[in-house]
C-alpha positions in Angstrom: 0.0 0.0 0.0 3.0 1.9 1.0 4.3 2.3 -2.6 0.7 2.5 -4.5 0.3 5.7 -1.8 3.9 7.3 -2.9 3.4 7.0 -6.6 -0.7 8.4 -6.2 1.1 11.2 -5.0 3.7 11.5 -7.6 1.1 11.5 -10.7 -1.5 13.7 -8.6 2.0 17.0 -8.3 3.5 16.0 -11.7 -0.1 16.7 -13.1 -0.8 19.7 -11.2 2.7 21.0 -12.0 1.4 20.0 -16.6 -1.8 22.1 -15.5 0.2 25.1 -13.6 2.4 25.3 -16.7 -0.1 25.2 -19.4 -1.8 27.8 -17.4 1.2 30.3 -17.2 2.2 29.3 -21.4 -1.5 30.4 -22.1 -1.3 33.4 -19.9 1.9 35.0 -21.6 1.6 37.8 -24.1 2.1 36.1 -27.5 3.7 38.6 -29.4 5.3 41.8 -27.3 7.8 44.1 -27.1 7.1 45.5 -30.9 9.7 48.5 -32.0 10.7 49.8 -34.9 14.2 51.9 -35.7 14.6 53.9 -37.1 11.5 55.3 -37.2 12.3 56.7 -41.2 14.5 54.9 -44.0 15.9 56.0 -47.0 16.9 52.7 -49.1 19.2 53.7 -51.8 22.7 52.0 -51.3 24.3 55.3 -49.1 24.9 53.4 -46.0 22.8 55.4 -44.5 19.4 54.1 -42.9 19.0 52.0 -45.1 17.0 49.1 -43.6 14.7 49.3 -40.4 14.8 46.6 -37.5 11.9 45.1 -36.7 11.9 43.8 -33.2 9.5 41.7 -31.5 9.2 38.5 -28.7 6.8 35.5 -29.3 5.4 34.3 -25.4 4.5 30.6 -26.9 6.4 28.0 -28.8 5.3 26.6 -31.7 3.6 30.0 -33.5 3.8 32.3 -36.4 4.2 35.8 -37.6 2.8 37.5 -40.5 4.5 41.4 -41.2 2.5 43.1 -44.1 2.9 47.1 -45.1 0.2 48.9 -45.7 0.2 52.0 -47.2 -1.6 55.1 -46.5 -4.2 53.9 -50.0 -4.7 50.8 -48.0 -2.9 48.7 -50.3 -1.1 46.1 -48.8 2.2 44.4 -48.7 3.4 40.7 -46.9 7.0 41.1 -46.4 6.7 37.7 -43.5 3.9 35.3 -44.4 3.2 32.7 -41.4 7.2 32.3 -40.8 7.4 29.5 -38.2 8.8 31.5 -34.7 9.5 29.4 -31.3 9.3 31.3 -28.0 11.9 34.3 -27.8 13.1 37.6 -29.2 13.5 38.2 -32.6 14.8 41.1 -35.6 13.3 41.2 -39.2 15.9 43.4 -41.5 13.6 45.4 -44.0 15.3 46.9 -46.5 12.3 49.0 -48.3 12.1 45.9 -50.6 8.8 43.3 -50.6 9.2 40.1 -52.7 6.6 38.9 -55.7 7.0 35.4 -56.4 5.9 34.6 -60.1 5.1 31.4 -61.4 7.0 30.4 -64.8 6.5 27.0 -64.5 4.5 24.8 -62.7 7.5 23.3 -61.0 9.3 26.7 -60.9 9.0 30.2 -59.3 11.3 32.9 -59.6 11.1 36.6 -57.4 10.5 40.0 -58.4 11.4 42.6 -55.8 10.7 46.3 -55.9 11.4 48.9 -53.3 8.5 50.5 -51.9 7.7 53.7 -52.8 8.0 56.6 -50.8 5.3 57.6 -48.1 4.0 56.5 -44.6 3.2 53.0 -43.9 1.4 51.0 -41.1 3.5 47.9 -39.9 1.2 45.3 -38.7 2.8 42.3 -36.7 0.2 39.0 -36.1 1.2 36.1 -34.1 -1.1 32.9 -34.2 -0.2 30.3 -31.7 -0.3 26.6 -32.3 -3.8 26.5 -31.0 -5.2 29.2 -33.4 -5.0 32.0 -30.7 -4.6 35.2 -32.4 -2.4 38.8 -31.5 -1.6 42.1 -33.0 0.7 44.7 -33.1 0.9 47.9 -35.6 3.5 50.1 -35.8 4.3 53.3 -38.1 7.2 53.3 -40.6 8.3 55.9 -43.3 10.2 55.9 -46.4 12.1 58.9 -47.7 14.4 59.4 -50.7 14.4 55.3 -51.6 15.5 54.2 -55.2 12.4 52.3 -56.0 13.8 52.2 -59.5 14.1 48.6 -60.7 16.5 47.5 -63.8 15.2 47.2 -67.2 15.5 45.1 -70.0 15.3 46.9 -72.8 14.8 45.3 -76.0 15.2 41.5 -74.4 15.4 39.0 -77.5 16.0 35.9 -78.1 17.2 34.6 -81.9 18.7 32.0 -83.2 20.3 32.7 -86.8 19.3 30.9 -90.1 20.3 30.8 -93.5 18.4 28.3 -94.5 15.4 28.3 -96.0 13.7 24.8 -95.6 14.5 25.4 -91.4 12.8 28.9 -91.5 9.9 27.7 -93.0 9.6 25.0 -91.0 10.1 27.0 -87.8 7.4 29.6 -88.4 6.9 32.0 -85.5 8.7 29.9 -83.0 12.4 30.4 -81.8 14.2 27.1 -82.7 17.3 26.1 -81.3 19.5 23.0 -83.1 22.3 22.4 -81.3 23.9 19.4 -83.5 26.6 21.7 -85.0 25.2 21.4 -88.3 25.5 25.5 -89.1 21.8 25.4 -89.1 20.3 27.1 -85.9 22.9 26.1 -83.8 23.4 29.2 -82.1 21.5 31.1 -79.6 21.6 35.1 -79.6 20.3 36.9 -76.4 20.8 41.0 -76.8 19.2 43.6 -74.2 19.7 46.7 -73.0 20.1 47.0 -69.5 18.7 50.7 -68.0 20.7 50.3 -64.6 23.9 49.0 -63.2 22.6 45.4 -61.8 23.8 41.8 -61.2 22.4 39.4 -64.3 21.8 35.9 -64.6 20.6 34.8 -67.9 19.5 31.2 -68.0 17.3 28.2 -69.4 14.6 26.3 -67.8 12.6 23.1 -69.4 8.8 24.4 -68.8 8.1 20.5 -67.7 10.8 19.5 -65.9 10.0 19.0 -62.0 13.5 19.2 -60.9 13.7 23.0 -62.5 17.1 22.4 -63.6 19.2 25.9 -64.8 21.2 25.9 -67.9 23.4 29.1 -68.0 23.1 30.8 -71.0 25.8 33.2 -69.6 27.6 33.7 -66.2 26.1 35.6 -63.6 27.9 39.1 -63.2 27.4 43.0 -62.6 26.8 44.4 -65.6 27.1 48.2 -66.6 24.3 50.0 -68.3 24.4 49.0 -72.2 23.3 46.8 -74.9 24.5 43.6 -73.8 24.6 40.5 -75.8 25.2 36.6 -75.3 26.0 33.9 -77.3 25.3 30.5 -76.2 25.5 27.0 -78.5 24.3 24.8 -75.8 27.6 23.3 -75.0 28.6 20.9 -78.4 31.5 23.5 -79.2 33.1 21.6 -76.5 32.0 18.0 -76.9 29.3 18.7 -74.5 25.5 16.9 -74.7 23.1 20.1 -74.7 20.2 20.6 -73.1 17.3 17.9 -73.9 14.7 18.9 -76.5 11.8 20.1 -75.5 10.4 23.8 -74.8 12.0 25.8 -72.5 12.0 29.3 -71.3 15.0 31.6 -71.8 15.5 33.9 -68.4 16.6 37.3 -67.5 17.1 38.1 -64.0 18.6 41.5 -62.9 19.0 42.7 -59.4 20.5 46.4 -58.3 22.4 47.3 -55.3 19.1 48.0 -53.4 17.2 45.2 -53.9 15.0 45.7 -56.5 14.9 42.6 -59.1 12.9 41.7 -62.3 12.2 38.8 -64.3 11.9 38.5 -68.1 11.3 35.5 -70.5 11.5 34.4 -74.0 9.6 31.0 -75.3 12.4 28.9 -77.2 12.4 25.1 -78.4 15.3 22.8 -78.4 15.6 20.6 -81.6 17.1 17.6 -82.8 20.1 18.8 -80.6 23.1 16.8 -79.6 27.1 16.3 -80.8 27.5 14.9 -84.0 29.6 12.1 -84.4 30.8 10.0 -87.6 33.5 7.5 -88.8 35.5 6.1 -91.8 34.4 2.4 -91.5 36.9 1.5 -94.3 38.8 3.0 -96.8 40.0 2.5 -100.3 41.9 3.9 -103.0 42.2 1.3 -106.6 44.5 1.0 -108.6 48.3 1.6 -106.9 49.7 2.2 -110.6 47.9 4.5 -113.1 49.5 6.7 -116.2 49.0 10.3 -116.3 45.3 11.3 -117.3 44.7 7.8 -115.6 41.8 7.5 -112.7 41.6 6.8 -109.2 39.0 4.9 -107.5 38.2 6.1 -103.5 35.9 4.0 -101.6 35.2 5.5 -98.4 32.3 3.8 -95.9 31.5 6.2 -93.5 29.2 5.5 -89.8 26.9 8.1 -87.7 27.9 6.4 -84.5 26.0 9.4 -82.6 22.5 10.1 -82.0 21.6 13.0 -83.9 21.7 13.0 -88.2 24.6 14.3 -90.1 24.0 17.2 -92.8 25.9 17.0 -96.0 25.8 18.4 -99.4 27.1 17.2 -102.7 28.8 16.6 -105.2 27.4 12.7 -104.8 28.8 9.8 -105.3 30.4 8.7 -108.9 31.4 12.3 -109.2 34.5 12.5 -111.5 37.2 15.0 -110.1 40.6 16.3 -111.8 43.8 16.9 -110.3 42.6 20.6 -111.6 39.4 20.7 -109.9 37.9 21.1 -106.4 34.6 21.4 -104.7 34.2 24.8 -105.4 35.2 24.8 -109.5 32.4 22.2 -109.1 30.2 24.6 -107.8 30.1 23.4 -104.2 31.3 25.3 -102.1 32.0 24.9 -98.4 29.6 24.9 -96.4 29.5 25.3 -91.9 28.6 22.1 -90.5 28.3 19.8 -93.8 30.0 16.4 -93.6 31.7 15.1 -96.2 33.9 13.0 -97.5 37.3 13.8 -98.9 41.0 12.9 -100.4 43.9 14.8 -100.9 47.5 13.7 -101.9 51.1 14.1 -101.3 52.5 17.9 -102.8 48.6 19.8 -103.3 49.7 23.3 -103.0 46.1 24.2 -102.4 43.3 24.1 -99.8 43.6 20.7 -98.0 41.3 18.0 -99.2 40.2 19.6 -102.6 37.9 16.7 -103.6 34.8 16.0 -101.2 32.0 14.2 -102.0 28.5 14.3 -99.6 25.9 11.5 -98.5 22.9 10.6 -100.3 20.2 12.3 -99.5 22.3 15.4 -98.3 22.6 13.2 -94.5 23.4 10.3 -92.6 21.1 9.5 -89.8 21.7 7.8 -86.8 23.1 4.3 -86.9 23.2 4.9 -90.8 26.3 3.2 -92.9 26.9 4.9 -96.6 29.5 4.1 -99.2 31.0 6.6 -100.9 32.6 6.1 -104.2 34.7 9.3 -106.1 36.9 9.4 -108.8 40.1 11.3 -109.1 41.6 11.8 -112.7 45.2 12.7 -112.9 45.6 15.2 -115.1 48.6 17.1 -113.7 52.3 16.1 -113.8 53.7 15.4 -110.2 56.8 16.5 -109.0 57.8 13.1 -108.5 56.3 9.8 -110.0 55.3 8.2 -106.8 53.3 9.8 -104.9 50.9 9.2 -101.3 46.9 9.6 -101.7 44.8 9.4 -98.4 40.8 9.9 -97.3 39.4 11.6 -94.9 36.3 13.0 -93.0 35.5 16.6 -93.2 33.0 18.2 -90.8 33.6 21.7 -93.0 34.9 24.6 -90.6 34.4 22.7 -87.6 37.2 20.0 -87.9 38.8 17.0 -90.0 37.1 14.3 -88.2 39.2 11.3 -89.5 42.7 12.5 -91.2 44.8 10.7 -93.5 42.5 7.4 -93.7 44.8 4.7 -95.3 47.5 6.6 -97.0 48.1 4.8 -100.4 51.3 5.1 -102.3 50.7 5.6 -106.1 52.9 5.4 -109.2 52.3 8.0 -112.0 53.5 6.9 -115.4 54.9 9.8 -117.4 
């Protein structure tokens, strides 16, 4: 009996001691000691009262605090909405400047800011504790001589060059982007003129990707006022996969020294994008002994070992080249971006690889094997009898993707 008396007594003080507590949580202030300094600020970057402190104490654990501005109109606006607060003292920096989060995706939302404008505003500070219980505070607050003056994006436009016409026509109104480094809309242009001195970040987003995923279109920096302009190819300069296809917003953000920060954008699609890749399967060059005026037979198999199709242009297989001629006395000249296949020979004192011949259809595809065949009449005397001839793989004013395929040594009868 002894021990069932002691702990009776035990649970009968520790819940009078719950009930004394709960009593003396419920019958603190929830939100005191509002003040607000200085009582006037002037936000434009001078150093000097710039920002007010808001200061305040929450009585009860587990509550909330809402701060909204309201100016002397009655318009209103939430610089704190429902920020979780335990029990204790607490400062909210304002710096003139209230957020406006806009929506771009629906997995993504950036933030304008703008200072508020000048004038007299009320301050009111709510607390809602955990159990729904309610308190506020107002307070008054000026602003004087703020730069409410946000940065502007002047002409903001997004293009991606074209000289073709099939693509234009195909693209209609819509800002295509190919980044397969074919010379056809591989490039994006962003150009702007930026009203006021402000740190910008100029970016992509994919309008259905959840995990809102930025792709730099240039690096984030404090700019000067100006036309500005950016140049971006989606990363294939470099070997790099670009962006997946798929629409995508292009995004300007721009903030100034005081806080104020705006948001443009600029529909764009991606495209058939990715790094082109080819090979020289095999490689030959018939017969190793021919008089002068005699012919050579190249047979070049070429491979799209990547994922996107190759662009090429003739002249086309069976095409009959001199040891006078070249692609452009056969009217085709070159071209940025085309693949095509080529030979050259030991001694050309001209451009490198003056006969080329392109793919059927003007492309390879993905996966796709074609076998070239070119002739090369020799028409000129060499220096010396015997001479190398070799194949290669052109990706015109990019690079020479295969170089000096199976060098063959010929003899030239005189």
């Amino acid at each position: 009996m002894g021990n069932r008396y002691r702990s009776l007594i035990t649970l009968t003080f520790l819940v009078a001691v719950s009930i004394i507590l709960a009593a003396c949580s419920l019958g603190s202030a929830l939100l005191s000691g509002v003040k607000i300094t200085p009582a006037t600020i002037s936000p434009n970057g001078d150093g000097k009262d710039d920002v007010a402190i808001i200061s305040y104490h929450i009585g009860r654990p587990s509550s909330t605090v809402t701060i909204t501005f309201v100016d002397d109109k009655g318009n209103s606006y939430p610089f704190r909405q429902r920020e979780p607060r335990s029990s204790g003292d607490y400062q909210a920096r304002f710096s003139g400047v209230v957020e406006t989060p806009i929506a771009l995706t629906p997995y993504y939302t950036a933030t304008q800011a703008t200072v508020l404008p000048d004038g007299h505003y009320t301050v009111i500070i709510e607390a809602e504790d955990r159990n729904g219980n309610k308190q506020a505070t107002q307070a008054d607050l000026a602003i004087a001589g703020g730069d409410a003056t946000p940065p502007g994006f002047g002409d903001f436009s997004v293009f991606t060059p074209s000289f073709d016409e099939k693509f234009q026509a195909a693209r209609g109104d819509r800002i295509i982007f190919t980044p397969n480094r074919d010379g056809i809309g591989d490039r994006v242009a962003v150009s702007y003129w930026l009203t006021k001195e402000a740190t910008v970040e100029v970016y992509l987003i994919k309008t259905d990707d959840p995990r809102h995923v930025k792709y730099p279109i240039a690096e984030v920096a404090k700019l000067k006022p100006g036309r500005h302009d950016h140049d971006y190819e989606g990363g294939v300069d470099l070997g790099n996969t670009p962006p997946p296809n798929g629409d995508y917003l292009v995004v300007g953000e721009a903030i100034d020294a005081i806080g104020n920060h705006v948001v443009v954008t600029r529909p764009l699609t991606i495209a058939d994008g990715g790094v082109p890749l080819a090979q020289i399967i095999s490689s030959k060059i018939t017969p190793t002994s021919v008089p002068l005026s005699g012919t050579l037979r190249i047979e070049v198999t070429v491979e799209n070992v990547g994922t996107v199709a190759i662009r090429s242009q003739g002249p086309y297989s069976g095409t009959v080249y001199t040891t006078a001629e070249n692609y452009n006395t056969k009217g085709f000249f070159e071209n940025p971006g085309v693949f095509r296949v080529c030979a050259d020979y030991e001694g050309n004192a001209g451009a490198a690889y003056p006969f080329r011949w392109g793919f059927e259809h003007d492309q390879l595809l993905p996966g796709e094997r074609q076998t070239i065949v070119g002739y090369i009449q020799i028409t000129n005397r060499t220096a010396k009898s015997s001479i190398y001839f070799w194949t290669g793989l052109m990706h015109e004013q990019v690079r020479v993707v295969n170089d000096k395929v199976n060098p063959v040594l010929v003899s030239i009868g005189f």
